[in-house]
LUMROVEX-232104 format. One record per residue (C-alpha): x, z, y. Coordinates in steps of 0.001 Angstrom, whole numbers. Last residue first. Layout:
[[X Z Y]]
...
This chain:
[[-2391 -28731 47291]]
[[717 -28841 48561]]
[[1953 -32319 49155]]
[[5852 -32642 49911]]
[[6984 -33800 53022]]
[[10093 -36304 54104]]
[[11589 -37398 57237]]
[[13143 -40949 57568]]
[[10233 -43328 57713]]
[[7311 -41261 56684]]
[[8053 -40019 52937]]
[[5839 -37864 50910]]
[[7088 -36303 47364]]
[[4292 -35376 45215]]
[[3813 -31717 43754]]
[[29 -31463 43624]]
[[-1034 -35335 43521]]
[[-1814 -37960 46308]]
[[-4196 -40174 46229]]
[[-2675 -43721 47402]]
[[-4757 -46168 49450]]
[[-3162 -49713 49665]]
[[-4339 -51320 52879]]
[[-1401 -52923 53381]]
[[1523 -51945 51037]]
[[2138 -48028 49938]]
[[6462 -48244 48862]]
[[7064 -46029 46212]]
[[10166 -43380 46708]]
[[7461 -40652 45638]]
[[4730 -41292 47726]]
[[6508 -43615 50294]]
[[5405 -44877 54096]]
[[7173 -47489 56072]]
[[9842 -48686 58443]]
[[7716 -50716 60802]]
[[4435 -49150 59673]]
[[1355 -50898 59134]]
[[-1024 -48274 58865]]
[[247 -46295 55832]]
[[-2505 -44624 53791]]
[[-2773 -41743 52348]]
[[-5603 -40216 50153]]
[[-6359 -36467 49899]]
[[-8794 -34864 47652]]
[[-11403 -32230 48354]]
[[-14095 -34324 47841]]
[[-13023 -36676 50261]]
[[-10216 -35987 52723]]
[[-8217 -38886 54339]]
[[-4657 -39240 55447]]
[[-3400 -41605 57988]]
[[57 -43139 58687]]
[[2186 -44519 61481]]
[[344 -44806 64457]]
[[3549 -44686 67084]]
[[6037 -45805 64410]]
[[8392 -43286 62687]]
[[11803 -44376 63378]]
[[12051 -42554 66357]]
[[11805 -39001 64959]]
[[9533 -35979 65615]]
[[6274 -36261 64071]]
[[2998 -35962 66162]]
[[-173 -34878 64312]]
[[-3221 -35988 65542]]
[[-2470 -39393 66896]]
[[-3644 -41325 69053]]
[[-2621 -39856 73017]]
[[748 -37938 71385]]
[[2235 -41828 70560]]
[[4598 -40233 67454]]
[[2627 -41321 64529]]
[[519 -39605 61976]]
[[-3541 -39784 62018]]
[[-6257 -37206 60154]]
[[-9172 -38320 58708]]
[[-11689 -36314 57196]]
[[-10641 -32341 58762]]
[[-8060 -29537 57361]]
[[-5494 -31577 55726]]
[[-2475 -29706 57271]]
[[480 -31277 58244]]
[[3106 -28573 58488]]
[[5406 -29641 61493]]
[[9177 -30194 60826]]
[[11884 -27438 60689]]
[[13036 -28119 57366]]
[[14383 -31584 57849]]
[[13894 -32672 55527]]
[[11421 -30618 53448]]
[[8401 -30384 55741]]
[[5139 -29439 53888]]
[[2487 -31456 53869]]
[[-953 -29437 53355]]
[[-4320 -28909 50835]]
[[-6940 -26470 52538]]
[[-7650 -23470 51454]]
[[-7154 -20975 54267]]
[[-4321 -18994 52442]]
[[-2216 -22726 51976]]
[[-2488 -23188 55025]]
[[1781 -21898 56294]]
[[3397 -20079 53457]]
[[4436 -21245 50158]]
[[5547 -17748 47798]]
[[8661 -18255 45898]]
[[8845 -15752 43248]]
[[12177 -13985 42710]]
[[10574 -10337 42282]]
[[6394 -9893 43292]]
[[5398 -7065 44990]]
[[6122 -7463 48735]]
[[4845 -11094 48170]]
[[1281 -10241 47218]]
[[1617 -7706 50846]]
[[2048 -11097 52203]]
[[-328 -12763 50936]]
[[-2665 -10015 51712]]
[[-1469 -10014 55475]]
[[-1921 -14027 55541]]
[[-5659 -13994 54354]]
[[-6012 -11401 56784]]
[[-4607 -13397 59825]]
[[-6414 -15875 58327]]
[[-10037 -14690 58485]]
[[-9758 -13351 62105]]
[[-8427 -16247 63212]]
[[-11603 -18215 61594]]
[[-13670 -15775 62985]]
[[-12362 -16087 66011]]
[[-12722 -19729 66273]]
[[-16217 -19446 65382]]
[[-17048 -17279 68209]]
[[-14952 -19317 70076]]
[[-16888 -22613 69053]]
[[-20375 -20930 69101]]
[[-19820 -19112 72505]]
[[-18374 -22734 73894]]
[[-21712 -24591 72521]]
[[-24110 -21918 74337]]
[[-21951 -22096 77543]]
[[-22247 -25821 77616]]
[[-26367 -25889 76655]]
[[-26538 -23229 79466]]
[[-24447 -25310 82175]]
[[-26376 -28738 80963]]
[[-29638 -26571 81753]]
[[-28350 -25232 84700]]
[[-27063 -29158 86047]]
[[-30798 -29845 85505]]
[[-32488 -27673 87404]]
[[-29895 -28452 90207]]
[[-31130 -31997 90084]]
[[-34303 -31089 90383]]
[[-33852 -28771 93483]]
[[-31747 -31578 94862]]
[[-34475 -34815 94095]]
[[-37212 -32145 96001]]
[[-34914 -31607 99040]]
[[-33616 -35285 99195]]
[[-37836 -36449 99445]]
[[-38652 -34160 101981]]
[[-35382 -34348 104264]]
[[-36240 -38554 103505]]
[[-40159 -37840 104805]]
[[-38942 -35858 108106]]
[[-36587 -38533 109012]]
[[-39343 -40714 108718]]
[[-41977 -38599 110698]]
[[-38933 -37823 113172]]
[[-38840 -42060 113635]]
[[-42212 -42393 114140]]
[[-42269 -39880 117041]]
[[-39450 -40982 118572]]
[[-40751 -44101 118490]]
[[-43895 -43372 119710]]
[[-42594 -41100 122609]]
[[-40961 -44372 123459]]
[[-43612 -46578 123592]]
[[-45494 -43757 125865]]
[[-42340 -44251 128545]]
[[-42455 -47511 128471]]
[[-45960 -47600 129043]]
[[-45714 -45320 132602]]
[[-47431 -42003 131990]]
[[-50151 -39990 132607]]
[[-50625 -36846 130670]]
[[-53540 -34863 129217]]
[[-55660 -37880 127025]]
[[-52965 -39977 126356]]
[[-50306 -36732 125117]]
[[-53365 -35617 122571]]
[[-53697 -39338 121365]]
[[-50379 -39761 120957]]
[[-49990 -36444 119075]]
[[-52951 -37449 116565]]
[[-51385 -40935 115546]]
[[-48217 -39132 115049]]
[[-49711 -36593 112868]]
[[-51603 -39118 110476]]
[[-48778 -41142 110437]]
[[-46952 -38462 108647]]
[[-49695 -37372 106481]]
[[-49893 -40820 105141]]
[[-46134 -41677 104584]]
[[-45264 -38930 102441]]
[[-47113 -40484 99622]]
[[-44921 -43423 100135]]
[[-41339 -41609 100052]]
[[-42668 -40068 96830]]
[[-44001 -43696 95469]]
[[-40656 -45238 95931]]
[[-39142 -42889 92749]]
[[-42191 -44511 90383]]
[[-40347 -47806 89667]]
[[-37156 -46075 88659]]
[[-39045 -43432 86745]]
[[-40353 -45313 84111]]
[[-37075 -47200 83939]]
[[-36153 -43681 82650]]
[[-38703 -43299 80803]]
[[-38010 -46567 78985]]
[[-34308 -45857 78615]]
[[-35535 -42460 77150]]
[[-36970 -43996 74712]]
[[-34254 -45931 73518]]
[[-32158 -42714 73901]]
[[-34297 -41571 71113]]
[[-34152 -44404 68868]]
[[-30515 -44180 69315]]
[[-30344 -40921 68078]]
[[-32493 -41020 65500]]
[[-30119 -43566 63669]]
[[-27643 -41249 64322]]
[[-28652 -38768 62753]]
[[-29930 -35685 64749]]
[[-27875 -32344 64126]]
[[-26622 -31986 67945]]
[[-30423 -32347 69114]]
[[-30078 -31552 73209]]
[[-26734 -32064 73554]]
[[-25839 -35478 71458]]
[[-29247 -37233 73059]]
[[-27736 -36863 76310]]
[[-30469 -34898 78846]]
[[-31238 -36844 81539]]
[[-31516 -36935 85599]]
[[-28359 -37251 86254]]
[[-27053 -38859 83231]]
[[-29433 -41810 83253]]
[[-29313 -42481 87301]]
[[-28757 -46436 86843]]
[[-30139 -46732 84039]]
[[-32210 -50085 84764]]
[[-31083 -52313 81726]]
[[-29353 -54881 83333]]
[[-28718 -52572 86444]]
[[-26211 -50722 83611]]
[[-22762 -52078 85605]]
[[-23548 -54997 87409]]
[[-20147 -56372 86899]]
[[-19901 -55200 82956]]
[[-23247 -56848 81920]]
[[-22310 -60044 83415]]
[[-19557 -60431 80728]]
[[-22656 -60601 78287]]
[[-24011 -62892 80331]]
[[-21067 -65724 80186]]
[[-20932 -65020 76297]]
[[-24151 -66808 75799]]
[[-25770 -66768 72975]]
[[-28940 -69091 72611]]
[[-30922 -66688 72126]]
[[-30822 -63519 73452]]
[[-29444 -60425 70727]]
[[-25847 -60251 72669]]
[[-27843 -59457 75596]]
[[-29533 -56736 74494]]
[[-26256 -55251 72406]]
[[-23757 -55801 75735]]
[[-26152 -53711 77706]]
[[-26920 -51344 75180]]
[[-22937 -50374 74880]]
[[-22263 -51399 78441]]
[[-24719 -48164 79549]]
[[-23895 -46123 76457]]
[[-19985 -46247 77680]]
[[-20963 -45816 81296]]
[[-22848 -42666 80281]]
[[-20112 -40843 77863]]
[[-21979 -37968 75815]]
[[-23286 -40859 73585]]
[[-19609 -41886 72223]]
[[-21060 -45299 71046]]
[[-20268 -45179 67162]]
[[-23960 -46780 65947]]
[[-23484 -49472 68856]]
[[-19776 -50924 67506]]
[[-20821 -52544 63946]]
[[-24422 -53783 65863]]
[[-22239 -55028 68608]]
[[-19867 -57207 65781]]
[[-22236 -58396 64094]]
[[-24143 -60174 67073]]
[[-20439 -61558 67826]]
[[-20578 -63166 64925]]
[[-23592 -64507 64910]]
[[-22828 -65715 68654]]
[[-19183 -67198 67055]]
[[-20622 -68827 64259]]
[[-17667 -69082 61069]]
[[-15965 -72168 59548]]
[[-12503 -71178 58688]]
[[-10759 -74550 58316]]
[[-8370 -73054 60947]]
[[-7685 -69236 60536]]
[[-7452 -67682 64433]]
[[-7208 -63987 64029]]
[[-7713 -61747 66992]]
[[-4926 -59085 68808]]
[[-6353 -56663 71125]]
[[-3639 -55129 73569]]
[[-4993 -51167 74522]]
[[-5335 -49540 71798]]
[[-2366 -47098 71954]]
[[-837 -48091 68968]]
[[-1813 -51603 68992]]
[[-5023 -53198 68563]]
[[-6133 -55830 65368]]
[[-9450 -57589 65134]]
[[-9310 -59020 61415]]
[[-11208 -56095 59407]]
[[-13704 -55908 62548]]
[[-14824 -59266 61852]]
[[-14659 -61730 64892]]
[[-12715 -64431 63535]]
[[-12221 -67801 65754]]
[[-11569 -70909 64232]]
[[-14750 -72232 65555]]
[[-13866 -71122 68898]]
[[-12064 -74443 69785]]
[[-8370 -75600 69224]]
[[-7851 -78055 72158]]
[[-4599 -75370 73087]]
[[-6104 -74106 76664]]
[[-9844 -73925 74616]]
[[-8169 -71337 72124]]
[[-6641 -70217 75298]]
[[-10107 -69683 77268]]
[[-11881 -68632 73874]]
[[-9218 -66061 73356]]
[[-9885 -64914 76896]]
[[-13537 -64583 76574]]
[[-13368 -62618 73523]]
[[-10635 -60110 75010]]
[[-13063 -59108 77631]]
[[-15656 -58221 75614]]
[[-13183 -56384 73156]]
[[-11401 -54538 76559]]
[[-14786 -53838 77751]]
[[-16430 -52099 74875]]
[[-12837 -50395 74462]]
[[-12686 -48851 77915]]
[[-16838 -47597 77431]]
[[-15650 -45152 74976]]
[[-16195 -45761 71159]]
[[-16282 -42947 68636]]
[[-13744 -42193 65618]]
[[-14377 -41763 62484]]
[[-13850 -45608 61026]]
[[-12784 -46641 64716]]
[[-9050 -47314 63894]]
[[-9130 -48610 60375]]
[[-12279 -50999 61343]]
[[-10783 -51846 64407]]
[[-7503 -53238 62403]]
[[-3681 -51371 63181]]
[[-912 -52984 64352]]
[[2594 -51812 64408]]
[[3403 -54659 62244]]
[[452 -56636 61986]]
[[1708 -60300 61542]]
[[-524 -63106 60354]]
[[780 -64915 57085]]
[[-1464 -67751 56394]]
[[-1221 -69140 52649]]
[[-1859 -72690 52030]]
[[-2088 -73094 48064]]
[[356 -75998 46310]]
[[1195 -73457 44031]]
[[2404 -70863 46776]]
[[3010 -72547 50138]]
[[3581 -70731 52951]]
[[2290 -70591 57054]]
[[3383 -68396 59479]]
[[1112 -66654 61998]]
[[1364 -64517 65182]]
[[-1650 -62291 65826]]
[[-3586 -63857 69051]]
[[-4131 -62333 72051]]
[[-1689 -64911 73886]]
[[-686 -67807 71372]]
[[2578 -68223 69926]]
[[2729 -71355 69090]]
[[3727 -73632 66265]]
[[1817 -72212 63604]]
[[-1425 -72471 65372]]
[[-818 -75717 66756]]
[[410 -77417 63793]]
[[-2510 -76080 61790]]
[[-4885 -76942 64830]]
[[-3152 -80342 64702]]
[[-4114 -80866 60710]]
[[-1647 -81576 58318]]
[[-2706 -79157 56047]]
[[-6277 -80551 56376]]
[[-9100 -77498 54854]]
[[-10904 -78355 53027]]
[[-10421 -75239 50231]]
[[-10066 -72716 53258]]
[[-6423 -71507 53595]]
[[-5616 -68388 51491]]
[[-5440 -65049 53776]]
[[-2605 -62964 54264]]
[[-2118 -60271 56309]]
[[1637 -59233 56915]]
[[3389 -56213 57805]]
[[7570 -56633 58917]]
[[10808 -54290 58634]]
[[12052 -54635 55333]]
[[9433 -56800 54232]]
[[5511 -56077 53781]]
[[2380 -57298 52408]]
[[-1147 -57378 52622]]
[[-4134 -59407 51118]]
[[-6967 -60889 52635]]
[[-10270 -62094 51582]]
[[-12730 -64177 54273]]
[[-16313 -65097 53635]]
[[-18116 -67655 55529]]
């Protein structure tokens, strides 16, 4: 079932809005219910009339949607977890309230987290007819292509959650198994240690390719798991072999009492043993320390790339700056802008007050707020909200967008709304809250 929503905004307040279903009963208890209540993980809703329409209002203030928050970024293992885990609680109170999971909407467009994405927030809409395990299916193929692979618990839950999400019928109970056995579902237990991560050892692969190659090296790897007894059993032979032969050396030249040949066997059997695990830890070391050297030399190859780059990029402003400098030297009564505008990239410049941050639009997406832990670029007054605004560069234009501000965003004294995406112009006057920019391009 398809859902459309609009956005809108008070003095202070962010709303979603989405139309009641056509059959849907008004008077209906899960209607009362929802509107009534304020349920735990649930976005608080009001409920309008507009020309005899039903109109949900869902507060986001503060709030921004998993599909705004993860569009470029990746996904650690502490989110797979906190989504699982929000599911099954918003089932538990939707059940607490008689309300049932029908209601339930699992698109990433209507999950909302706060600022530091930590409290998830879902969207109950009754009349909304919608299958929670095909849902839920959707919603681990949306979150498996931006697994951060150089994180092993978070691919472990990642494939864990996928595989069993993909069982019929769904179950949610085994899905929440996945996190208490921790990747024995699908037999990684020693993945990092004795793996490459598909991100270091072919940076430029799609992602597609990717996965397909840490599929395969989930097979190896169980590959492995099955084979790792075999060492401890091909040690066995030769062992036995020698403590068979000193017992019958010490029968045939000394005479002793059968307690005291019992325990020459033991001791015997049990130095065999001890013999077989040295054997077995000493190989598992040396190939574990093979493979910490070749993480070491992919690391120290990456960090010679990145400062070498760096430097070059230094290198290239500080000259960039000395000639625009020396440009400045020459010309009378001409207002040069300093700060990025040398490297090439558009910027923000602060106007009040002067002594705020350049923002400079020098990567895809970059996020405004004042929580240090989110953001990229933190801006130094408390009306700003902690994930206040984004700006995206594509084809060498920049778009803002507010994310659900409590005191708002403005492109020239206009109020941005929702999900309203505003390009912004050479010249253009850009408010957060109470401090104001103006776009250089």
């Amino acid at each position: 079932m398809e859902v459309a929503a609009e956005y809108k905004r008070d003095l202070n307040h962010n709303y979603m809005i989405i139309k009641s279903p056509q059959d849907a009963d008004l008077d209906s208890f899960k209607i009362r219910m929802l509107v009534g209540n304020v349920m735990k993980g649930f976005l608080k809703c009001r409920l309008h009339m507009l020309d005899n329409q039903a109109l949900f209002y869902y507060e986001i203030t503060s709030r921004q949607s998993l599909a705004v928050l993860y569009q470029n970024a990746m996904v650690d293992a502490g989110l797979l977890e906190r989504l699982v885990t929000a599911v099954s609680e918003a089932l538990e109170v939707l059940d607490s309230y008689l309300l049932g999971g029908q209601g339930l909407i699992l698109l990433p467009e209507y999950i909302y987290l706060d600022a530091g994405r930590r409290e998830v927030s879902f969207c109950y809409l009754p009349g909304y007819e919608g299958n929670l395990g095909e849902e839920f299916r959707a919603l681990t193929e949306y979150l498996l292509p931006k697994i951060d692979h150089t994180c092993q618990e978070a691919v472990v839950l990642g494939y864990g959650i996928y595989r069993k999400a993909m069982e019929e019928p769904f179950d949610l109970t085994s899905v929440l198994a996945v996190f208490h056995r921790r990747g024995q579902e699908i037999g990684l237990s020693d993945f990092v240690s004795s793996r490459k991560k598909p991100s270091e050892e072919f940076p430029d692969m799609e992602s597609e390719k990717k996965d397909a190659l840490l599929q395969g090296f989930l097979e190896e790897d169980e590959e492995e798991e099955e084979e790792k007894p075999s060492r401890v059993v091909r040690a066995m032979p030769p062992a036995a072999a020698a403590v068979l032969l000193g017992f019958l050396i010490l029968l045939k030249w000394v005479t002793l009492p059968v307690w005291a040949y019992l325990v020459l066997v033991g001791l015997l059997l049990a130095g065999a043993a001890a013999g077989g695990i040295w054997l077995y830890r000493s190989r598992k070391a040396e190939e574990d320390r093979e493979i910490e050297q070749e993480f070491r030399n992919v690391e120290q190859k990456a960090e010679l790339h990145m400062h070498g780059k760096a430097c070059a990029e230094s290198m290239r402003f500080e000259a960039i700056s000395e000639d625009e400098g020396n440009d400045a030297d020459q010309q009378d009564g001409v207002t040069v802008c300093l700060g990025y505008a040398g490297v090439g990239n558009p910027y923000l410049s602060g106007i009040q007050p002067a002594t705020l941050p350049t923002v400079a639009a020098d990567r895809e997406l970059i996020l405004i707020g004042t929580l240090s832990q989110a953001v990229d670029v933190v801006l130094p007054s408390k009306a700003v909200s902690r994930m206040h605004a984004k700006i995206e560069k594509r084809d060498g234009e920049c778009y803002l967008t507010d994310l659900n501000s409590k005191n708002g965003t403005f492109v020239n004294e206009q109020l941005l709304i929702g999900e309203e995406e505003r390009r912004l112009q050479d010249g253009d006057k850009v408010r957060f809250a109470d401090l104001t920019y103006q776009y250089c391009k």
